[in-house]
C-alpha positions as CSV (number, residue, x, y, z in Angstrom):
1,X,103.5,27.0,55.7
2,X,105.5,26.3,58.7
3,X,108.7,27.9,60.0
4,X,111.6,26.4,62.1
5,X,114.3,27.9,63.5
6,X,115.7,25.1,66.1
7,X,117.9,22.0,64.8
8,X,115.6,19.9,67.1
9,X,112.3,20.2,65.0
10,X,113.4,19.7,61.9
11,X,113.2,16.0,60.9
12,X,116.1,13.8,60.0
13,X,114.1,11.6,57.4
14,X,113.2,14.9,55.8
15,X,116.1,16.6,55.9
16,X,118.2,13.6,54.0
17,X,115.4,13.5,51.4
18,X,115.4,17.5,50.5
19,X,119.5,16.9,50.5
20,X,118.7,13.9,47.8
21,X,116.3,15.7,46.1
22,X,117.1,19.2,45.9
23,X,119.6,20.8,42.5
24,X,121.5,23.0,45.1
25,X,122.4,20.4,47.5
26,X,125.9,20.8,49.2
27,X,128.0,18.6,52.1
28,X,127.4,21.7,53.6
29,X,124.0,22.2,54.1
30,X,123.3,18.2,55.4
31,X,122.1,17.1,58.7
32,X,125.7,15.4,59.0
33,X,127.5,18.6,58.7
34,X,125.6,20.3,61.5
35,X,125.6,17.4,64.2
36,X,129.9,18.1,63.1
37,X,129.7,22.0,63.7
38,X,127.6,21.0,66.7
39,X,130.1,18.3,67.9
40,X,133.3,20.7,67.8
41,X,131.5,23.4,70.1
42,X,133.7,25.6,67.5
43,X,131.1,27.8,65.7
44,X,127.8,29.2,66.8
45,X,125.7,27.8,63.9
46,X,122.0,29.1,63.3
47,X,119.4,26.9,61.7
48,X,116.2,27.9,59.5
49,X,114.0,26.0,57.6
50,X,110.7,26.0,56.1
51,X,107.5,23.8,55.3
52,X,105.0,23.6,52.6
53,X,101.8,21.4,53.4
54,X,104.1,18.8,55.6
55,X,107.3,19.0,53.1
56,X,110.5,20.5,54.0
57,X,111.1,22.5,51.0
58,X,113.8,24.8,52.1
59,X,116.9,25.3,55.0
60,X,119.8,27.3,55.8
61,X,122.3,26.3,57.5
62,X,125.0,29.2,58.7
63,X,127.6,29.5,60.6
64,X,128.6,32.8,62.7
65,X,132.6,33.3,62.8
66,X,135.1,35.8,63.5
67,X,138.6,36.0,63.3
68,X,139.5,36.8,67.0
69,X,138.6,39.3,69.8
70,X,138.5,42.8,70.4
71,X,138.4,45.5,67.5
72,X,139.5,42.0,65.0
73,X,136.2,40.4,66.0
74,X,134.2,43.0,66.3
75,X,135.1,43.7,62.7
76,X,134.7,40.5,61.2
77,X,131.9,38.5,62.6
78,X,129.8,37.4,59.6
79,X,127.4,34.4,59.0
80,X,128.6,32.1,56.2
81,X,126.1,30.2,54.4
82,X,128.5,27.3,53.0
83,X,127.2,26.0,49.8
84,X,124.2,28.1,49.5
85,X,120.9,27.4,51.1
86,X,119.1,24.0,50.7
87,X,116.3,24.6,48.4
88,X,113.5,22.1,46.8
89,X,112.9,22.4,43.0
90,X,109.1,23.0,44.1
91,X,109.5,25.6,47.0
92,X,107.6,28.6,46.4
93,X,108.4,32.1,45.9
94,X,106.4,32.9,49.2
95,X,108.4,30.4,50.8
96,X,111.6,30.9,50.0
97,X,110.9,35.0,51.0
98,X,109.8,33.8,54.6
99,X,112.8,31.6,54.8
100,X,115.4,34.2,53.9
101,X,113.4,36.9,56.0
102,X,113.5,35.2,59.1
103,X,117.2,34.1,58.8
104,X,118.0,37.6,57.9
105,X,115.6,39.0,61.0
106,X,117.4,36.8,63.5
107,X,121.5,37.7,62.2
108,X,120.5,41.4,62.0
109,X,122.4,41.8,65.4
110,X,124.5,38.9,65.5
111,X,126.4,39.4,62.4
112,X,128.0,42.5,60.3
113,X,126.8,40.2,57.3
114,X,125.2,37.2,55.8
115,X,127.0,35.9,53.2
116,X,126.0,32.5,50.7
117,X,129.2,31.2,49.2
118,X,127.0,29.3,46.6
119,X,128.7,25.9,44.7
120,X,125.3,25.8,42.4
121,X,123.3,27.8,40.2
122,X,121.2,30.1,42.0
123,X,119.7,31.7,39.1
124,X,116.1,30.9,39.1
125,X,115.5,32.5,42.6
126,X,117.9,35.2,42.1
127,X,115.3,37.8,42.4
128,X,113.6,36.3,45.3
129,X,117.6,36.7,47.1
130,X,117.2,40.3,46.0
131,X,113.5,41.6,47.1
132,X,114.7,39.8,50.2
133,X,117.4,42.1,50.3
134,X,120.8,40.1,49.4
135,X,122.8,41.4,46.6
136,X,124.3,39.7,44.1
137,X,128.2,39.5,43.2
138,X,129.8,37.1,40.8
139,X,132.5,34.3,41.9
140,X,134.2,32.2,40.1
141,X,134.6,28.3,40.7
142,X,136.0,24.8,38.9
143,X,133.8,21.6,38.7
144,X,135.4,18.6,36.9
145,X,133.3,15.9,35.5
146,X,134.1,12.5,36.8
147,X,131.3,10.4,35.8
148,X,133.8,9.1,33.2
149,X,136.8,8.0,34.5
150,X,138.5,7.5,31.4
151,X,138.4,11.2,30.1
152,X,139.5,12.7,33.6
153,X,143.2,12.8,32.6
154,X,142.6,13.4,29.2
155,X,140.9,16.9,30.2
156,X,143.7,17.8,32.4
157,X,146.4,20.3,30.8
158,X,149.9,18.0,29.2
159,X,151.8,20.2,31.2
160,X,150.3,19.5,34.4
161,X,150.1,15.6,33.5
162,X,153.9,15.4,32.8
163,X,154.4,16.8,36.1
164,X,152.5,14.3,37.7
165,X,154.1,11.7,35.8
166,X,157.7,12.7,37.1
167,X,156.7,13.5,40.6
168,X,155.1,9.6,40.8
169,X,158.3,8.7,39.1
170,X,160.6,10.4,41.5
171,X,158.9,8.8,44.3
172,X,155.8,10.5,45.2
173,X,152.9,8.5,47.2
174,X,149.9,8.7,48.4
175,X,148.4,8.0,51.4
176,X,145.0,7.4,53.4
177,X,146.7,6.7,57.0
178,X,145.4,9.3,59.4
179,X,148.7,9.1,61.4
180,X,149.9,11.7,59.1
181,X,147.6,14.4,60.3
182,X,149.8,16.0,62.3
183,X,152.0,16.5,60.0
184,X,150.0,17.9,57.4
185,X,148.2,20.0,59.5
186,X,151.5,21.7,60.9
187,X,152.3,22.6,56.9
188,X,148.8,23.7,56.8
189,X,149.4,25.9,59.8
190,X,152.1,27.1,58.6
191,X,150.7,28.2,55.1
192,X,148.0,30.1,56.4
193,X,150.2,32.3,58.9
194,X,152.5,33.3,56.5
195,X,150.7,33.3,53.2
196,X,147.1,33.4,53.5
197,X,147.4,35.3,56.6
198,X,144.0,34.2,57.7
199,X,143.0,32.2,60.9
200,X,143.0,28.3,60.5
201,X,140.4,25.9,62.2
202,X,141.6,24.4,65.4
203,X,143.6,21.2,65.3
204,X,140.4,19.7,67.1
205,X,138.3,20.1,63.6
206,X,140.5,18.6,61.5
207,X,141.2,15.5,63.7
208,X,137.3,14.7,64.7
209,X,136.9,14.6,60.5
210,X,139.4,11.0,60.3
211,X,136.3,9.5,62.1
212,X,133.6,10.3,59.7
213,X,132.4,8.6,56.6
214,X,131.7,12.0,54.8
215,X,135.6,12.9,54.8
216,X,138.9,11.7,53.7
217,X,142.4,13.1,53.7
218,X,145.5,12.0,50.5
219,X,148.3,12.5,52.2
220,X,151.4,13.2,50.0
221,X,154.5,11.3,51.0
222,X,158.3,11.8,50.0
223,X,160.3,8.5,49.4
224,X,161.4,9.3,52.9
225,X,158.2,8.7,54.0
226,X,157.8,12.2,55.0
227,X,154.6,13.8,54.5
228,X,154.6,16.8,52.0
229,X,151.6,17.9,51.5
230,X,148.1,17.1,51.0
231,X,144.5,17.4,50.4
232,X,141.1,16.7,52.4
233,X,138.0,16.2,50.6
234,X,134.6,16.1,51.8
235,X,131.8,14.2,49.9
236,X,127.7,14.2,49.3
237,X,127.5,10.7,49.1
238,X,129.2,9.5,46.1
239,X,127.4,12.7,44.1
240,X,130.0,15.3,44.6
241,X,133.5,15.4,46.0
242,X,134.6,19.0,47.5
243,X,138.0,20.2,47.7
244,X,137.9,21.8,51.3
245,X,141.8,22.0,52.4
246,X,145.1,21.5,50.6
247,X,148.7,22.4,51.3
248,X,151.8,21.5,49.9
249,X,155.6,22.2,50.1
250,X,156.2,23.4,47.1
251,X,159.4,24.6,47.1
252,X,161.1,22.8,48.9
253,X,159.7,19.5,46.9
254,X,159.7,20.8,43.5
255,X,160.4,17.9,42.0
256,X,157.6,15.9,43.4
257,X,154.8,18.6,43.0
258,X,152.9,17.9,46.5
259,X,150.0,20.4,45.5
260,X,149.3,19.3,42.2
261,X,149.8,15.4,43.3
262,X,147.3,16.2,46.6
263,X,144.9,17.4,44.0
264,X,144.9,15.1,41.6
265,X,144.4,12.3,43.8
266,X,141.7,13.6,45.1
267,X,140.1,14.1,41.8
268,X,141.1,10.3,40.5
269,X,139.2,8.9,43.9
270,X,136.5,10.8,42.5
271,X,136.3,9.4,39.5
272,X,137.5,6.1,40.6
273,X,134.4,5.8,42.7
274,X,131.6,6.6,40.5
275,X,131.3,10.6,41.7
276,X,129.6,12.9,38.9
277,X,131.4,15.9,39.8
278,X,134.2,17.2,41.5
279,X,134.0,21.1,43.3
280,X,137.4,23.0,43.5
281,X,135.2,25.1,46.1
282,X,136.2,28.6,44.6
283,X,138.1,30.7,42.2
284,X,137.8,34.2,43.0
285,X,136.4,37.2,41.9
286,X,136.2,37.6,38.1
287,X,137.1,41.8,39.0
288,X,140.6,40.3,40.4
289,X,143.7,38.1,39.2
290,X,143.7,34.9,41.4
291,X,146.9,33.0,41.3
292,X,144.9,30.0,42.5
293,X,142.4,30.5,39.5
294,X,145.1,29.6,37.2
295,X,146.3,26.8,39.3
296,X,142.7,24.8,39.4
297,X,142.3,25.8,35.7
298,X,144.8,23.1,34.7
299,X,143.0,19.9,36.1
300,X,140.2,20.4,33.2
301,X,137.7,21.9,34.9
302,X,134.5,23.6,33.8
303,X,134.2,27.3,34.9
304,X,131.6,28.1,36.3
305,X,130.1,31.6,37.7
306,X,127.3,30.5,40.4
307,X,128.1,34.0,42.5
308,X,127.3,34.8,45.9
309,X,124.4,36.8,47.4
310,X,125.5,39.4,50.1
311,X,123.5,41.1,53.3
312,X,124.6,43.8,54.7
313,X,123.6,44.2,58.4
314,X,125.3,47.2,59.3
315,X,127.0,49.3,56.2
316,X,129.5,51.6,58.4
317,X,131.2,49.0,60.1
318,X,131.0,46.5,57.2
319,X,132.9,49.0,54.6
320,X,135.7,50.3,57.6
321,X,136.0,46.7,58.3
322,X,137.2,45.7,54.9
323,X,139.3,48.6,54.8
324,X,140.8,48.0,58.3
325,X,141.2,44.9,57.4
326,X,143.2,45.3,54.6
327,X,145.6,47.4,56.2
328,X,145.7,45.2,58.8
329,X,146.8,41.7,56.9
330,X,149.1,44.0,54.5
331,X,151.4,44.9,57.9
332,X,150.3,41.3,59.3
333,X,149.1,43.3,62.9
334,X,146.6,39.9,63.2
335,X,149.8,38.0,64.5
């Protein structure tokens, strides 16, 4: 059994075949979307993997954010496991404790928390995640079969196909052209300061994306021409499609639906190009109404409860962070 905790020795080949291989792989955990993290200069990422006899059988892939400086960062720096680890069907129990441990052991000061946002069942090595210390709470998410292209808009809800029918007869259109990045990202802005109230990615991230295979933007356009909305996907080959930003002007567009058209085209390329499944990436906690919940529901999705597993590094400052934090975004002091 061999550990590795630097980018540098873990090899490509292998990497690319445990991503084929594995029932848990993500976008997120490839050797693509490191070298992109690593490219941007953005995020402080951390890399772990392990070795059976030779065989890369397990890896995690993190990233350590924040959402500022001072008392704001100090109160929010976490590590995100996006996707949930990258684990072999084969890797052993003894393993997968050695990988966790030692990417646990090397966060413990870095990071309030280590958090996997998983987008596949983790079940079977549940209670490895909890000897090792990571605690289990349920999430919701949406995937939407698209190995059949003919049922996709059969499965979506009438309502929601009679709005897209009137939105493409009032004019809507789609679009591929990168041009109309900055626009879209200047309504994506926009959303999260005033609705989300969380901190968006640089420009920067968005715009090194138009240049990689792994990632493609739908555009929504008015008859104008003017661009309304949209969606950007990112893809595991032509396995899974991921739903990773969308915006949309709503209300001011009524009639042409933006968000429901960005999403829907996005789920149609799926199926359009021979993708099995389609991730809505996330639908909230089943404790809490999610507005958004009710939104995906409609495009005939499966739910799904694949959870996330939860470290805490330091319990004082993680529980008056989340209550700071609260306060904070209800009285919007982040701005």
């Amino acid at each position: 059994m061999k550990l590795l905790t630097d980018a540098a020795d873990i090899d490509r080949t292998q990497w690319q075949a445990l991503a084929d291989r594995s029932p848990v792989a993500s976008i997120f955990q490839t050797r693509e979307m490191y070298d992109f993290y690593s490219g941007l200069q953005l995020y402080d990422t951390h890399v772990c993997a392990i070795e059976e006899e030779g065989i890369l059988r397990g890896l995690v892939l993190c990233l350590i954010q924040s959402e500022g400086e001072g008392i704001k960062g100090r109160l929010t720096t976490r590590a995100i496991i996006n996707g949930g680890p990258l684990l072999d069907t084969d890797i052993s129990t003894e393993a997968l404790q050695v990988l966790l441990k030692a990417t646990a052991h090397t966060l413990r000061r870095r990071c309030i928390y280590i958090e996997t946002r998983n987008l596949n069942d983790y079940s079977r090595w549940r209670n490895t995640f909890e000897a090792c210390g990571f605690q289990y709470s349920p999430h919701y998410n949406f995937h939407i079969d698209t190995s059949d292209p003919a049922q996709v808009d059969k499965r979506i809800d009438k309502s929601r196909r009679r709005r897209i029918r009137r939105a493409t007869e009032a004019g809507a259109v789609i679009s591929s052209d990168n041009t109309h990045l900055p626009a879209f990202y200047n309504i994506l802005d926009n959303l999260y300061h005033k609705k989300i109230h969380k901190p968006l990615p640089p420009y920067a991230l968005f715009e090194r994306l138009t240049a990689l295979p792994f990632a493609r933007y739908f555009f929504v356009l008015s008859p104008q021409g003017e661009v309304i909305g949209g969606q950007l996907i990112l893809m595991l080959g032509q396995r899974v499609g991921y739903a990773w930003y969308c915006c949309g002007l709503d209300r001011e567009q009524h009639d042409l639906n933006p968000s429901i058209m960005a999403n829907y085209a996005a789920i149609r390329y799926a199926a359009d190009h021979g993708f099995v499944r389609y991730d809505m990436m996330g639908a909230g906690s089943p404790k809490e109404d999610y507005g958004v919940r009710d939104f995906k529901a409609q495009f005939g999705g499966t739910l799904v409860e694949h959870g996330r597993f939860l470290k805490i590094n330091n319990a004082i400052v993680y529980h008056t962070g989340r209550l700071m934090i609260k306060v904070l975004n209800k009285h919007y002091f982040w701005h």
